[in-house]
C-alpha angles and dihedrals in degrees: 000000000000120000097236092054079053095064099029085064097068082043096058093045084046092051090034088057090047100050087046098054098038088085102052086050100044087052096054087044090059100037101065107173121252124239115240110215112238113235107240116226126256141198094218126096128292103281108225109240110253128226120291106254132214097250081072101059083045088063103046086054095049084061093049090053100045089048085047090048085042096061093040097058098047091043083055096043090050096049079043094054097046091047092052084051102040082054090041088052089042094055101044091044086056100041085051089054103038087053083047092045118126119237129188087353081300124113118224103229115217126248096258097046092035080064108042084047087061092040083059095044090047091061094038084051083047093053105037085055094054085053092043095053086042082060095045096050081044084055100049096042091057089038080064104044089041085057097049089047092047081052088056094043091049087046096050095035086062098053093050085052088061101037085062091043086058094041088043082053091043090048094041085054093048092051095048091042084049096043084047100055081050097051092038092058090049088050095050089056085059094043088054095038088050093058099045084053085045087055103051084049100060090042117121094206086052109110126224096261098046087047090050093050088048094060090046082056102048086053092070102038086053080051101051083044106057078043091063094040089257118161133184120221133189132171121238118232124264094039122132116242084224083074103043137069143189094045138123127205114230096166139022136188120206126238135182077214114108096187087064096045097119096006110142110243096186153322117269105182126001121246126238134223142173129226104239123187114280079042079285107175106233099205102220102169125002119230111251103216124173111228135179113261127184120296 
């Protein structure tokens, strides 16, 4: 029950007891007794009483009818009071229920209640939003820290990125190093095998068939050759060996010239490269020259 039934129930006994009792009171305060006169004796002979009168008769029945008056009005006082409270209790009873009725399957919370509800609210809001701005500061501060280790991570991971990219070159040079010194060895069978043929062709004890089958075969050597960026070099003569590179002298002539003295004669055998990548020159064989050198 609500609290202010609660304290509008002492009220209604309080205001029941007065209306009870205001009869009664209102009634002594009207009948006030009257005084009888004491006879004064006198010396005189015994009077004889006289007659009773009809004043007196008057007067008995008066009382009869003021008792009578008296009990009427606090019989109807009392069924008045409990009435006015029955009514008072009825109302009350139905104001506290219609303000407890159910409408729609929701109940329609009183004031009171209404209130300390939101002050509860109030302090769980309050208190969610503590939590919530602790979360949020949690949050940031891990936001933060994510982002500086997701710095590092990018950092390192960078550096790793280079460090294969460095490892995949390295690796790349390796393999084609590796791949070039194979395909080096397999050149240098051709090349061996060119200048026997060569050889077999510049022979003067070499018939005319076996030239001519050299020269088939060097046809296809030269062909293999150019297929595998293979090219021949040789020096001319009368260049000086200060300008050239890759050569190897196999045979000088002396001179009292100075101006020959490392002059080139001729070219004895032609030099062989190899077309790298970047247009790089693989030397695969030196040219041997014979130059003059100094008496």
């Amino acid at each position: 029950m609500s609290k202010y039934l609660k304290i509008s129930l002492p009220v209604i006994a309080v205001l029941v007891i007065m209306i009870s009792i205001s009869p009664i009171i209102f009634t002594q305060n009207n009948e006030s007794p009257t005084a009888t006169p004491t006879p004064t004796a006198t010396p005189t002979a015994t009077p004889t009483p006289p007659p009773i009168s009809n004043s007196t008769s008057i007067s008995t029945t008066t009382g009869a009818s003021s008792s009578n008056t008296f009990l009427v009005v606090l019989g109807t006082g009392l069924i008045l009071s409990l009435i006015v409270s029955l009514l008072l209790v009825f109302a009350l009873n139905k104001l506290y229920k219609w303000r407890r009725k159910i409408d729609g399957g929701k109940s329609i919370v009183l004031p009171e209640v209404h209130y300390e509800k939101m002050e509860s609210i109030e302090s769980d809001v309050r208190s969610t939003g503590s939590l919530i701005q602790k979360l949020g500061n949690h949050v940031s501060s891990k936001a933060t820290e994510t982002e500086k280790n997701f710095e590092e991570f990018l950092s390192l991971l960078s550096k790793l990125q280079n460090t294969v990219e460095i490892k995949d070159a390295e690796i790349q040079r390796l393999k084609e190093g590796y791949d070039n010194k194979l395909k080096k060895d397999s050149v240098m069978i051709l090349i061996k095998l060119r200048d026997r043929v060569d050889y077999f062709i510049n022979s003067e004890s070499s018939s005319e068939d076996l030239i001519k089958a050299c020269n088939g075969i060097l046809a296809v050597i030269e062909h293999e050759l150019n297929a595998m960026d293979v090219v021949s070099f040789d020096f001319d003569s009368g260049v000086s060996i200060r300008e050239i590179d890759d050569f190897e002298i196999i045979e000088t002539v002396e001179t009292a010239d100075q101006e020959k003295i490392g002059v080139v004669i001729r070219t004895t055998k032609n030099g062989y490269y190899m077309k790298g990548q970047d247009d790089e020159k693989i030397i695969l064989r030196k040219a041997e020259i014979e130059c003059y050198k100094e008496k």
